[in-house]
CHARMM-style PDB file with segment names, atoms N, HN, CA, C and O in Angstrom:
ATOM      1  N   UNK     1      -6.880  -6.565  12.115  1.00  0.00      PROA
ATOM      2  CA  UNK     1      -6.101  -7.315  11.154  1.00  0.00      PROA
ATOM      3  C   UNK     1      -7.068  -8.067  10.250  1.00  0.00      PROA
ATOM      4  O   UNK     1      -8.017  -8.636  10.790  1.00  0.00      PROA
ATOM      5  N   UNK     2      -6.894  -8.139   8.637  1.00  0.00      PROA
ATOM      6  HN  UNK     2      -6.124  -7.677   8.198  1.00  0.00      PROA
ATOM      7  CA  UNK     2      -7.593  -9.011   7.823  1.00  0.00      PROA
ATOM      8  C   UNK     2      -6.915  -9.633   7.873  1.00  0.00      PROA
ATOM      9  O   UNK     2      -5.704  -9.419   7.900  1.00  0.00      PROA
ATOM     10  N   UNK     3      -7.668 -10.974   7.912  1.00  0.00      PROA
ATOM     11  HN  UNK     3      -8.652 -11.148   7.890  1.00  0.00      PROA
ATOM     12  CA  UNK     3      -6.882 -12.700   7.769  1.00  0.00      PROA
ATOM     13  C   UNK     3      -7.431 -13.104   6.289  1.00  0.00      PROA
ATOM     14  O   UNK     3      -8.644 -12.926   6.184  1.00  0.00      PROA
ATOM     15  N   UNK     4      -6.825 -13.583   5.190  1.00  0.00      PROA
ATOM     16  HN  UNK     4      -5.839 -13.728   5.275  1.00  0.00      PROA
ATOM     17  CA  UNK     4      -7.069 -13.528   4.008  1.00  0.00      PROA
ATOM     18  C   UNK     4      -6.943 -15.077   3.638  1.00  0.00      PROA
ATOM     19  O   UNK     4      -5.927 -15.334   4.284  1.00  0.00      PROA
ATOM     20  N   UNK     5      -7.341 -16.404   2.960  1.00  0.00      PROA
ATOM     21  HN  UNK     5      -8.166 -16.195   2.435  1.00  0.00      PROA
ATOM     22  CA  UNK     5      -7.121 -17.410   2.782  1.00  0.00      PROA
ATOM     23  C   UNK     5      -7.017 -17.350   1.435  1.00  0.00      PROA
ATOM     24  O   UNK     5      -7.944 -16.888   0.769  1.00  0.00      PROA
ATOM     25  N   UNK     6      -5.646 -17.901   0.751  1.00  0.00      PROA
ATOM     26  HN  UNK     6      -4.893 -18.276   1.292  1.00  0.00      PROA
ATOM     27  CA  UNK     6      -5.610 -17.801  -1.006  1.00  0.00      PROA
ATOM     28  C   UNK     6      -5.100 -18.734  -1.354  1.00  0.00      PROA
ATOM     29  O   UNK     6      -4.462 -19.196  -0.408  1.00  0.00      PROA
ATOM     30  N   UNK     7      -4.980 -19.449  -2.408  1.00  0.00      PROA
ATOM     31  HN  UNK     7      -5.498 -19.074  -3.177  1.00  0.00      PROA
ATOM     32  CA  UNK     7      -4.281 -20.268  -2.522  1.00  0.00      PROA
ATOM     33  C   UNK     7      -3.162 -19.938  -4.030  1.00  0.00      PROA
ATOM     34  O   UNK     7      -3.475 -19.074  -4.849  1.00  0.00      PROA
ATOM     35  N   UNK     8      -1.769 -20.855  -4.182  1.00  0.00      PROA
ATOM     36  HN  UNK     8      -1.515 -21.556  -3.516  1.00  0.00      PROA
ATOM     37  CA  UNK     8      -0.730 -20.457  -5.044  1.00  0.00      PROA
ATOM     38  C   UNK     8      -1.581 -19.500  -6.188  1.00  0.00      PROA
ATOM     39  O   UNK     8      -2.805 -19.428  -6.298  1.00  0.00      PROA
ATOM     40  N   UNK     9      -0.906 -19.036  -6.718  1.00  0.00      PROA
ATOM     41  HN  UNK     9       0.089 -19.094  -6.629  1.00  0.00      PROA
ATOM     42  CA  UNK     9      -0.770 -18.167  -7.705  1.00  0.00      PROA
ATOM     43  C   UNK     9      -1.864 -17.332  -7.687  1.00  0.00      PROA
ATOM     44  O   UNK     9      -1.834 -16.498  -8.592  1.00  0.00      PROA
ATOM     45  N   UNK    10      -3.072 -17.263  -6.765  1.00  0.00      PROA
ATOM     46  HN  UNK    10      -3.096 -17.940  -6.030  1.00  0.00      PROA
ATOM     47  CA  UNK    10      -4.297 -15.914  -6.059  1.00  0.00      PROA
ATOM     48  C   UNK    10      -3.307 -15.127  -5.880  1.00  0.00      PROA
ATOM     49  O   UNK    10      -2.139 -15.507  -5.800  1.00  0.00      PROA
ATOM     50  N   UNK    11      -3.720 -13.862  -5.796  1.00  0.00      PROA
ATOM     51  HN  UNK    11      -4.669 -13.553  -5.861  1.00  0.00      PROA
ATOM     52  CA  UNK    11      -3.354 -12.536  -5.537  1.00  0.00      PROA
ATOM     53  C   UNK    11      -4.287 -11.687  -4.437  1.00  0.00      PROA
ATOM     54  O   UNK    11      -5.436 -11.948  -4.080  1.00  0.00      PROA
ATOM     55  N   UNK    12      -3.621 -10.842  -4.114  1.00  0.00      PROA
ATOM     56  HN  UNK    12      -2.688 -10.631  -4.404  1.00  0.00      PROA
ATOM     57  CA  UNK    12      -4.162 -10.017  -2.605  1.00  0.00      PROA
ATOM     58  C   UNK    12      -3.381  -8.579  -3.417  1.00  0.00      PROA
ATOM     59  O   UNK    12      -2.184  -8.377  -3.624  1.00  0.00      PROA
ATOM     60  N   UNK    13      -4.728  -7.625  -3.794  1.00  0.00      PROA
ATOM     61  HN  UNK    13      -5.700  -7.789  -3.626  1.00  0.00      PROA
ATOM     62  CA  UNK    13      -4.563  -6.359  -4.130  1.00  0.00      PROA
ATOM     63  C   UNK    13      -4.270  -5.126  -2.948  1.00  0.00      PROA
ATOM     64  O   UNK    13      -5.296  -4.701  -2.416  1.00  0.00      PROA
ATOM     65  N   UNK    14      -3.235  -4.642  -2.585  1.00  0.00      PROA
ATOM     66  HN  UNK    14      -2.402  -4.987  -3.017  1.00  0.00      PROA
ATOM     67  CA  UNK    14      -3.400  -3.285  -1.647  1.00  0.00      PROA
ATOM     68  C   UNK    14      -3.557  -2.103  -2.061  1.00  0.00      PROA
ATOM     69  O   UNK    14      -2.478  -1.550  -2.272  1.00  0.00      PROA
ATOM     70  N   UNK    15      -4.465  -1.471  -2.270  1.00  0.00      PROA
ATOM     71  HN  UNK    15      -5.341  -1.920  -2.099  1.00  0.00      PROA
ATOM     72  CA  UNK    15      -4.668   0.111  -2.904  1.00  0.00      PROA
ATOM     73  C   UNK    15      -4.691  -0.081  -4.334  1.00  0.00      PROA
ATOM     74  O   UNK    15      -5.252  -1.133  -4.640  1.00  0.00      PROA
ATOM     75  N   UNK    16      -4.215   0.671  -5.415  1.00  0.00      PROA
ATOM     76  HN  UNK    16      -3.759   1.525  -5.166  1.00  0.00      PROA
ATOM     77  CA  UNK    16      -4.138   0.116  -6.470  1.00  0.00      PROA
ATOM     78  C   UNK    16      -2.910  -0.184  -7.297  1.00  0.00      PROA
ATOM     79  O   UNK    16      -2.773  -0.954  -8.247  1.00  0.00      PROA
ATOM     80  N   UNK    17      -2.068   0.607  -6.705  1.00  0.00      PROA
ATOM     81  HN  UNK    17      -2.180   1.233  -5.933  1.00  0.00      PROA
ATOM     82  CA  UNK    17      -1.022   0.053  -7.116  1.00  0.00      PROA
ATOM     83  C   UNK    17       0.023  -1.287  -6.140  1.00  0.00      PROA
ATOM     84  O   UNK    17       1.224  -1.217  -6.400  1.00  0.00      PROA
ATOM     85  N   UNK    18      -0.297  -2.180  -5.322  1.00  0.00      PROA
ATOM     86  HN  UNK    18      -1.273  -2.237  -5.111  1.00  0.00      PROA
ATOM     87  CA  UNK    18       0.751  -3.252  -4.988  1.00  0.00      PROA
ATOM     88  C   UNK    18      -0.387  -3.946  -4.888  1.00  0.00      PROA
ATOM     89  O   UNK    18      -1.567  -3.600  -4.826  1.00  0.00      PROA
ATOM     90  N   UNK    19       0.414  -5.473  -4.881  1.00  0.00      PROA
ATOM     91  HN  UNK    19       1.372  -5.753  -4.932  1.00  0.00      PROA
ATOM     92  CA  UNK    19      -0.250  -6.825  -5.684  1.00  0.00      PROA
ATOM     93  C   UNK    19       0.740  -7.445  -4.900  1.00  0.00      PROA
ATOM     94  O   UNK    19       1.908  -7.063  -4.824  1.00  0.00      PROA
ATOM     95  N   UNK    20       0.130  -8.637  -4.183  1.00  0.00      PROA
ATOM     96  HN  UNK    20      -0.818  -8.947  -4.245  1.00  0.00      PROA
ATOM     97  CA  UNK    20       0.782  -9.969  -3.127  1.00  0.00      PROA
ATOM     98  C   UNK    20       0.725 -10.570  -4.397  1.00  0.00      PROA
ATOM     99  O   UNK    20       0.255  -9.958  -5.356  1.00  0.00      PROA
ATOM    100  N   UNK    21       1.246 -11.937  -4.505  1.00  0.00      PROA
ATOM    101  HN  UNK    21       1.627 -12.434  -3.725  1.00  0.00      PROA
ATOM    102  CA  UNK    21       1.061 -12.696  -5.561  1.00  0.00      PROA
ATOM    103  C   UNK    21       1.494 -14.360  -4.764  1.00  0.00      PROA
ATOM    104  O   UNK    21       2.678 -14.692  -4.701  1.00  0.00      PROA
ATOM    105  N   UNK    22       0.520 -15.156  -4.280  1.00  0.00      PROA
ATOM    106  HN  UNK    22      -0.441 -14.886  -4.331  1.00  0.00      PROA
ATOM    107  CA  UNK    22       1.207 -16.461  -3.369  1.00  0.00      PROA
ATOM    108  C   UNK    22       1.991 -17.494  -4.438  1.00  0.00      PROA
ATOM    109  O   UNK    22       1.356 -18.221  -5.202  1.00  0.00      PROA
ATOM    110  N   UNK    23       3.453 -17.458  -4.387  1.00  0.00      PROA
ATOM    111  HN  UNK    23       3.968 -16.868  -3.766  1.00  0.00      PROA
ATOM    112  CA  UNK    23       4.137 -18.503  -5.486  1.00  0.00      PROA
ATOM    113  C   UNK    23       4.205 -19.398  -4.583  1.00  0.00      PROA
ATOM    114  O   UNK    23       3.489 -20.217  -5.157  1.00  0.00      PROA
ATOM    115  N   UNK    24       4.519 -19.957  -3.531  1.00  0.00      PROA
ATOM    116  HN  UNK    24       5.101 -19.291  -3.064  1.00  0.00      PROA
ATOM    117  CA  UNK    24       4.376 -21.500  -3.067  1.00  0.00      PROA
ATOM    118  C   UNK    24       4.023 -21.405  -1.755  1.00  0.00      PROA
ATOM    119  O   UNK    24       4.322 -20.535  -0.938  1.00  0.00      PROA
ATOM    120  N   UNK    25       3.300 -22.471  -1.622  1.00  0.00      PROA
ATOM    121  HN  UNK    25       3.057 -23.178  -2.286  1.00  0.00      PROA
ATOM    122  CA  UNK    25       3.332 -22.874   0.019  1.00  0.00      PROA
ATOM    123  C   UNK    25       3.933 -24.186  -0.292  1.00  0.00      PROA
ATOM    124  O   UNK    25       3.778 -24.900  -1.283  1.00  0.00      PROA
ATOM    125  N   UNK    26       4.900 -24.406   1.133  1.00  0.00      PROA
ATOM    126  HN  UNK    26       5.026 -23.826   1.937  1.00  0.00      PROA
ATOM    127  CA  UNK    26       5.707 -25.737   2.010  1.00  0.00      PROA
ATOM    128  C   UNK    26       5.307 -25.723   2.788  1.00  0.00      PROA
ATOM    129  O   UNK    26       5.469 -24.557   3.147  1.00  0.00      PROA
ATOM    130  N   UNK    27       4.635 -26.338   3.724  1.00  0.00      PROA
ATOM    131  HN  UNK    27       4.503 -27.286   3.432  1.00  0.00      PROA
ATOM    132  CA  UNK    27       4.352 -26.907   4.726  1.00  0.00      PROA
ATOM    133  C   UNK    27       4.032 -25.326   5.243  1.00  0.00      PROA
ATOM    134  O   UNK    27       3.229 -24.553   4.722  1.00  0.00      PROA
ATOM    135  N   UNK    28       4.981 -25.045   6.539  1.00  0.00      PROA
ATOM    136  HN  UNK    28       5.634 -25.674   6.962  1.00  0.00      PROA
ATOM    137  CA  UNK    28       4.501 -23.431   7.280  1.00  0.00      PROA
ATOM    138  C   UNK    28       4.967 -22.208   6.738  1.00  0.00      PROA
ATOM    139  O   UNK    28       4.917 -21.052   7.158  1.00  0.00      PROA
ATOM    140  N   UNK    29       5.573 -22.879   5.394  1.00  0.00      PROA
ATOM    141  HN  UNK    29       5.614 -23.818   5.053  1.00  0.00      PROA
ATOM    142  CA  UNK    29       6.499 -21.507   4.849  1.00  0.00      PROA
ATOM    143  C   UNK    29       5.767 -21.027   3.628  1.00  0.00      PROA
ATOM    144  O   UNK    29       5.347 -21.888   2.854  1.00  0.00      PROA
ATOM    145  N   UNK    30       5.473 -19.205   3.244  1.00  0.00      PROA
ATOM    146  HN  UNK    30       5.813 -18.506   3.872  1.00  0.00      PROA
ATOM    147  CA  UNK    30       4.671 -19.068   1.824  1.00  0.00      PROA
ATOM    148  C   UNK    30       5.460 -18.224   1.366  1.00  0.00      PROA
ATOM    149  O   UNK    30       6.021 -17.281   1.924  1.00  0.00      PROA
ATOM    150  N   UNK    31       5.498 -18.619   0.228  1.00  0.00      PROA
ATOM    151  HN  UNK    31       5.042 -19.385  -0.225  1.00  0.00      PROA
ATOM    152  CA  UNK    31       6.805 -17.260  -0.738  1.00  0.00      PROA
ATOM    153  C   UNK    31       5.767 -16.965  -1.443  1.00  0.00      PROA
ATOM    154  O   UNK    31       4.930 -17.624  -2.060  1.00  0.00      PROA
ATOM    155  N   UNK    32       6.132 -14.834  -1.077  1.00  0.00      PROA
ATOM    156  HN  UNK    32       6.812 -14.298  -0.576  1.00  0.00      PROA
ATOM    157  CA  UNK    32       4.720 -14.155  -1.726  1.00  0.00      PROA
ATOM    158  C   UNK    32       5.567 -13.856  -2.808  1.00  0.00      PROA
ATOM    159  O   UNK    32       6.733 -14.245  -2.874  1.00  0.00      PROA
ATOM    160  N   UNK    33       4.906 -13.059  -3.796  1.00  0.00      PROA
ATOM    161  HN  UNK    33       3.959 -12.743  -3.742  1.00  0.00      PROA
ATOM    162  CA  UNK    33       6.130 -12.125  -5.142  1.00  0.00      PROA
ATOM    163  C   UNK    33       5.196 -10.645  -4.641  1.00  0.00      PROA
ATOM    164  O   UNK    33       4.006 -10.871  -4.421  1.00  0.00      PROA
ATOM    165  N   UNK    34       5.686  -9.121  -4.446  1.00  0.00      PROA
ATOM    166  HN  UNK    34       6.652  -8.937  -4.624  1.00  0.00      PROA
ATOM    167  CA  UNK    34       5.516  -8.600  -4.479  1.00  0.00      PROA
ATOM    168  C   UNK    34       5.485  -7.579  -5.364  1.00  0.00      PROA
ATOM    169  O   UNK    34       6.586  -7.089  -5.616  1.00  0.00      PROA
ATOM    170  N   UNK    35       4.416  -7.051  -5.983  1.00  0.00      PROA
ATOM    171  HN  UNK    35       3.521  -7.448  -5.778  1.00  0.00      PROA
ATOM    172  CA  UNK    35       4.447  -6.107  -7.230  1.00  0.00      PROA
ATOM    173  C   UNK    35       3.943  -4.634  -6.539  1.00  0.00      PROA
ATOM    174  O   UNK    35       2.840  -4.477  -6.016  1.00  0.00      PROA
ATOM    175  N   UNK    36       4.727  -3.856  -6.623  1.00  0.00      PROA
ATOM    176  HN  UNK    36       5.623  -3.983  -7.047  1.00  0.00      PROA
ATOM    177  CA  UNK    36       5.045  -2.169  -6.049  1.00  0.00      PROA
ATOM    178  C   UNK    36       5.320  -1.423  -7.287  1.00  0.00      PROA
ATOM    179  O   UNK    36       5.716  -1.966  -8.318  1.00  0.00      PROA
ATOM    180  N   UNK    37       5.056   0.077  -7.131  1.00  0.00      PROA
ATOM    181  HN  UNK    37       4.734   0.518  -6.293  1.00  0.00      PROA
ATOM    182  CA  UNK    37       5.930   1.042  -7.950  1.00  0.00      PROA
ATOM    183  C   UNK    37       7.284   1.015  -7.764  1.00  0.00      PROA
ATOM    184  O   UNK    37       7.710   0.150  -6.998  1.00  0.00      PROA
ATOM    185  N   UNK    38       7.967   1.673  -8.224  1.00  0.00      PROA
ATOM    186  HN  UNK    38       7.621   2.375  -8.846  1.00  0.00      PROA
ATOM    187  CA  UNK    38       9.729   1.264  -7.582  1.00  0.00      PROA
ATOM    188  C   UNK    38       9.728   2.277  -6.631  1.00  0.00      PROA
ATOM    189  O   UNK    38      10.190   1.659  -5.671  1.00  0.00      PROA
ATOM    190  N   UNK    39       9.528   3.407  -6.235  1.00  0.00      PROA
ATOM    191  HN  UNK    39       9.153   3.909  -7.014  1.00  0.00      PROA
ATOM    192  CA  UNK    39       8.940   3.888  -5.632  1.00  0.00      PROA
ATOM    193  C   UNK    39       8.682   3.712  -3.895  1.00  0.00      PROA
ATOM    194  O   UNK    39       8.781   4.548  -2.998  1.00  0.00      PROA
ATOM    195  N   UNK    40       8.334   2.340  -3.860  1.00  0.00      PROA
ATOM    196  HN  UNK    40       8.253   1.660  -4.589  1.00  0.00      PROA
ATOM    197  CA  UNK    40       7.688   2.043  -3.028  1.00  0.00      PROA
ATOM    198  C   UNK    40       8.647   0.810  -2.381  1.00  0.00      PROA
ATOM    199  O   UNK    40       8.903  -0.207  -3.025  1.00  0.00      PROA
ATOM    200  N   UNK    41       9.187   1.078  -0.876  1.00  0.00      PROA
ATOM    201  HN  UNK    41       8.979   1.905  -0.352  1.00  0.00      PROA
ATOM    202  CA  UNK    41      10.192   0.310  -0.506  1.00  0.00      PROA
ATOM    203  C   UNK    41       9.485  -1.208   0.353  1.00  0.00      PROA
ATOM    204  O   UNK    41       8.427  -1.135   0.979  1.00  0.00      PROA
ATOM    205  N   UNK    42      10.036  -2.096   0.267  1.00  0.00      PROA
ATOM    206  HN  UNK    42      10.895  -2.155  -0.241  1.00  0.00      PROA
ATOM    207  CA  UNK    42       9.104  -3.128   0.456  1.00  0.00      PROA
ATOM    208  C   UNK    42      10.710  -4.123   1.250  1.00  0.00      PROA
ATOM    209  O   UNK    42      11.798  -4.387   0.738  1.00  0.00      PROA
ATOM    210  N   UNK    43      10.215  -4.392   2.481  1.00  0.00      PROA
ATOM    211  HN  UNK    43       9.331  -4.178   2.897  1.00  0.00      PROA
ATOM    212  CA  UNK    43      11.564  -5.071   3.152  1.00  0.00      PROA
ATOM    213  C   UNK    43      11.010  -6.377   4.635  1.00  0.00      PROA
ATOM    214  O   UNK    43      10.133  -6.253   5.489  1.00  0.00      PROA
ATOM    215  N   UNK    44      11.756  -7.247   4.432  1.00  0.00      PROA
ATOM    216  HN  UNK    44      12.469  -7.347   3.738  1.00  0.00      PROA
ATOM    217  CA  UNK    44      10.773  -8.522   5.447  1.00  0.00      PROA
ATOM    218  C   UNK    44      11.394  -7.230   6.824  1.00  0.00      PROA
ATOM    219  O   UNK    44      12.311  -6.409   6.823  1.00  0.00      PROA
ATOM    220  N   UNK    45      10.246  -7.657   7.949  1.00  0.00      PROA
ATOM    221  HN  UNK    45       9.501  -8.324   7.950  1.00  0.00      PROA
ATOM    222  CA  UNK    45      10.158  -7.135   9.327  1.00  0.00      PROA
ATOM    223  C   UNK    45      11.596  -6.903   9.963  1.00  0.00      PROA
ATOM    224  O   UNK    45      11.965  -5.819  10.415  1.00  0.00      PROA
ATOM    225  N   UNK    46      12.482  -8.252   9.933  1.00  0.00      PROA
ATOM    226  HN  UNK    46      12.183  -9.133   9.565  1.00  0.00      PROA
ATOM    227  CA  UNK    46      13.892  -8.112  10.863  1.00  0.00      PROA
ATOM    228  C   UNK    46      14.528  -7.065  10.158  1.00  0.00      PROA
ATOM    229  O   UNK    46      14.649  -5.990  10.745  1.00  0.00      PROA
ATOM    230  N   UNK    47      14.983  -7.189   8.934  1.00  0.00      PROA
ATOM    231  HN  UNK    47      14.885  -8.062   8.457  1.00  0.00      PROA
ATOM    232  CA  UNK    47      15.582  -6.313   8.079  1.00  0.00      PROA
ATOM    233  C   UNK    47      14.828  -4.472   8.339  1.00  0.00      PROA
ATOM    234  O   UNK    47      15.623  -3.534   8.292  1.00  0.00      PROA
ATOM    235  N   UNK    48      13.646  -4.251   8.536  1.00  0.00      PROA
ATOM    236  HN  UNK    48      13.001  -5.013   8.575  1.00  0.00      PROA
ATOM    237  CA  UNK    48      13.005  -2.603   8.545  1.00  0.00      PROA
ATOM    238  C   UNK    48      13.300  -2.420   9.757  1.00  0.00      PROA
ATOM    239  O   UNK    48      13.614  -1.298  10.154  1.00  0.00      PROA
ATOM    240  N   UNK    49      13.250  -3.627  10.679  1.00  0.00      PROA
ATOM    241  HN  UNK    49      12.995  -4.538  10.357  1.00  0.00      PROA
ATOM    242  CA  UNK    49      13.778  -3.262  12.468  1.00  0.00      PROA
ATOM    243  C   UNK    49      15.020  -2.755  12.907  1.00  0.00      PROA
ATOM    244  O   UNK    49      15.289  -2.066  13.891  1.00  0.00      PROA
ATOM    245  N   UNK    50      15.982  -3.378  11.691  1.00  0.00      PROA
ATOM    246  HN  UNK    50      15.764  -3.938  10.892  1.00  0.00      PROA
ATOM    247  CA  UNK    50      17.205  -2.818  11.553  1.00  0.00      PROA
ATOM    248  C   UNK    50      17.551  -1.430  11.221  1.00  0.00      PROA
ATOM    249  O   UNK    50      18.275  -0.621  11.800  1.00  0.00      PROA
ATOM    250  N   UNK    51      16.823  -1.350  10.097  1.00  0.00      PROA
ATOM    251  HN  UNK    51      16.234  -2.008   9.627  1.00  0.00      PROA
ATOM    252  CA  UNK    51      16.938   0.229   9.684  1.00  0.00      PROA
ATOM    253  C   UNK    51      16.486   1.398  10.571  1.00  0.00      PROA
ATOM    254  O   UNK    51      16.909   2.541  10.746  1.00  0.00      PROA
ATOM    255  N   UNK    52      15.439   0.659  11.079  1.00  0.00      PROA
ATOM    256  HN  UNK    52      15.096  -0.269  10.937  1.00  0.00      PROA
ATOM    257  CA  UNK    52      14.799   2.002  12.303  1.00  0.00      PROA
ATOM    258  C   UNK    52      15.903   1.908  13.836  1.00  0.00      PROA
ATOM    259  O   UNK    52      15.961   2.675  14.797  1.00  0.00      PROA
ATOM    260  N   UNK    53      16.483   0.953  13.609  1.00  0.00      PROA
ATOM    261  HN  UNK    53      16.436   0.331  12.828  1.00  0.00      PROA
ATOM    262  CA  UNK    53      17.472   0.908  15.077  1.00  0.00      PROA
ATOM    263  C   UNK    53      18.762   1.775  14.644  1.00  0.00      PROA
ATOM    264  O   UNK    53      19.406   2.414  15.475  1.00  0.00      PROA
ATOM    265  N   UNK    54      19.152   1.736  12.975  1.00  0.00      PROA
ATOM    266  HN  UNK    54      18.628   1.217  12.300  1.00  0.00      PROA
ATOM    267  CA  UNK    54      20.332   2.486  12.949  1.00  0.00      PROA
ATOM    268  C   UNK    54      20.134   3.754  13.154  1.00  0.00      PROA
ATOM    269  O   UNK    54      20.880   4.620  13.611  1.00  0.00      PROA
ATOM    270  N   UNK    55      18.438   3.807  12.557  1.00  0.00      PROA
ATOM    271  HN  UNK    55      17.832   3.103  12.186  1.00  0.00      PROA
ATOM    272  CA  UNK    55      18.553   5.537  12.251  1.00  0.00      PROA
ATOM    273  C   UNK    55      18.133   6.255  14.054  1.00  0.00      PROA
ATOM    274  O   UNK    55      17.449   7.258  14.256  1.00  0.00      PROA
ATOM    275  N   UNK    56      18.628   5.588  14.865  1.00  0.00      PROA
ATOM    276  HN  UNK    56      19.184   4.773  14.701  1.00  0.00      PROA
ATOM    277  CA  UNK    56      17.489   5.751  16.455  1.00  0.00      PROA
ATOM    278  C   UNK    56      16.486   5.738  16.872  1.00  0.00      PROA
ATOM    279  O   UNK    56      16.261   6.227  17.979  1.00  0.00      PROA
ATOM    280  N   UNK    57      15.425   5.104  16.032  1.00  0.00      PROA
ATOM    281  HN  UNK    57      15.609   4.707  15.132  1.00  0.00      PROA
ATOM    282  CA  UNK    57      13.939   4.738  15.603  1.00  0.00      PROA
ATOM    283  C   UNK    57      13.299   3.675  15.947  1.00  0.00      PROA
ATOM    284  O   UNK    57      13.346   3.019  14.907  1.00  0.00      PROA
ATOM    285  N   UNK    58      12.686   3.006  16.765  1.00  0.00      PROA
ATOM    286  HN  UNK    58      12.648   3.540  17.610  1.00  0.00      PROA
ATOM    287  CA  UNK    58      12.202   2.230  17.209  1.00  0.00      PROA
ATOM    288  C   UNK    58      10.941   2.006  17.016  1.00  0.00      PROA
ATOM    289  O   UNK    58      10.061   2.735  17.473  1.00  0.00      PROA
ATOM    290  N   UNK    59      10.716   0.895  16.264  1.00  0.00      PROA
ATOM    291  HN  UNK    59      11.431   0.303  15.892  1.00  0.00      PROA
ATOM    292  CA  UNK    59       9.137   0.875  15.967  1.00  0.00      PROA
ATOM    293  C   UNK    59       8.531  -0.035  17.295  1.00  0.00      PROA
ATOM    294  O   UNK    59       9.107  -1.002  17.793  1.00  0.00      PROA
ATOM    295  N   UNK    60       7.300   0.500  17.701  1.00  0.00      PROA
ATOM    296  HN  UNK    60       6.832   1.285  17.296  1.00  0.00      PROA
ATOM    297  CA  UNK    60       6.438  -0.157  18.307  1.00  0.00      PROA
ATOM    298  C   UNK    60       5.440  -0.824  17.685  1.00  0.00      PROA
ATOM    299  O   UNK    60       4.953  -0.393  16.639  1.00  0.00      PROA
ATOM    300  N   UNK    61       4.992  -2.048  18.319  1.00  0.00      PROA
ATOM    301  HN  UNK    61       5.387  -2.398  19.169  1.00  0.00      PROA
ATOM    302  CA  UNK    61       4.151  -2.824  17.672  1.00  0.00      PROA
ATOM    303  C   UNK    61       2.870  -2.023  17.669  1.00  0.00      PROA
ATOM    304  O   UNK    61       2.427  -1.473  18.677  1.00  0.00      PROA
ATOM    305  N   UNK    62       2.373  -1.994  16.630  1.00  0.00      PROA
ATOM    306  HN  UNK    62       2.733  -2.441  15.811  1.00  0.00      PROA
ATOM    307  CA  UNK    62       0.577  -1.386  16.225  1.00  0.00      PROA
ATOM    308  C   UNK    62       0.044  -1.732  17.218  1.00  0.00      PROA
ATOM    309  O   UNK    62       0.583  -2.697  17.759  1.00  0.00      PROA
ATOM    310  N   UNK    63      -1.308  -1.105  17.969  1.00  0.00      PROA
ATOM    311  HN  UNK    63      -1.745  -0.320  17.530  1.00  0.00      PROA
ATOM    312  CA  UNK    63      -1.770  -1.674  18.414  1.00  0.00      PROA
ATOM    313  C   UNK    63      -3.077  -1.960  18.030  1.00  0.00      PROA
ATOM    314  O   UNK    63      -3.898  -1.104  18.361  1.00  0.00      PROA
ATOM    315  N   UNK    64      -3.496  -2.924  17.426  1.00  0.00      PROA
ATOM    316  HN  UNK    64      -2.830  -3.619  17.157  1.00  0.00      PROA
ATOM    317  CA  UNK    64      -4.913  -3.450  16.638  1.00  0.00      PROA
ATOM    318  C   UNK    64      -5.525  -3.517  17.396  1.00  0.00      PROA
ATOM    319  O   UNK    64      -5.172  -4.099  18.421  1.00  0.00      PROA
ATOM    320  N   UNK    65      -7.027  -2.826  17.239  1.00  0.00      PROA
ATOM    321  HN  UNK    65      -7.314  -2.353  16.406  1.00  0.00      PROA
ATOM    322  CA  UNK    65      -8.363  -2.892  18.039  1.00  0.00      PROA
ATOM    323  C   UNK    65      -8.677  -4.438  17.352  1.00  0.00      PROA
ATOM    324  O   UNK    65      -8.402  -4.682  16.177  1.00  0.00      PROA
ATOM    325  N   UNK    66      -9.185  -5.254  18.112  1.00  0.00      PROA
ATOM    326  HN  UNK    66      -9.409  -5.056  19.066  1.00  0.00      PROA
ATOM    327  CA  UNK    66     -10.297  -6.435  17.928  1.00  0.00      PROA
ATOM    328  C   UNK    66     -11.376  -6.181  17.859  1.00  0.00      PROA
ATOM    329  O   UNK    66     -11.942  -6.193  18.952  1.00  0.00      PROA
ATOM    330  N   UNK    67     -12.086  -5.894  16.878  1.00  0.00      PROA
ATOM    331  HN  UNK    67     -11.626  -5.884  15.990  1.00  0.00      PROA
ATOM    332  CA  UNK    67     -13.640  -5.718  16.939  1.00  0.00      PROA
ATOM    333  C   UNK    67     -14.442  -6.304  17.460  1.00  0.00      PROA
ATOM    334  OT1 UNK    67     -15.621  -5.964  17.356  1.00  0.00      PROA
TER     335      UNK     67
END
């Protein structure tokens, strides 16, 4: 896992086309803006857990090597 430190309005590039964009931090809470192709489906965790449970799909958690 990269751990990334940014502050409001920094950006975090993935590949070349999607862009994090940090619009606020509150206290423990950060609202990112996400910039994608349309293309490209983009959904918070509970909500994609849902979709993989309707379709009989169960995601397992990654399992990240620790270097």
């Amino acid at each position: 896992m990269l751990i990334l430190s940014r502050a409001v309005g920094e950006f975090i590039s993935i590949g070349e086309h999607i862009t994090l964009r940090i619009l606020e931090v509150n206290g423990r809470q950060v609202k990112l803006g996400v910039e994608a192709p349309s293309g490209v489906k983009v959904y918070r965790e509970e909500v994609y857990q849902r979709i993989l449970e309707r379709q009989g799909r169960y995601a397992a958690p990654e399992s990240v090597p620790n270097p």
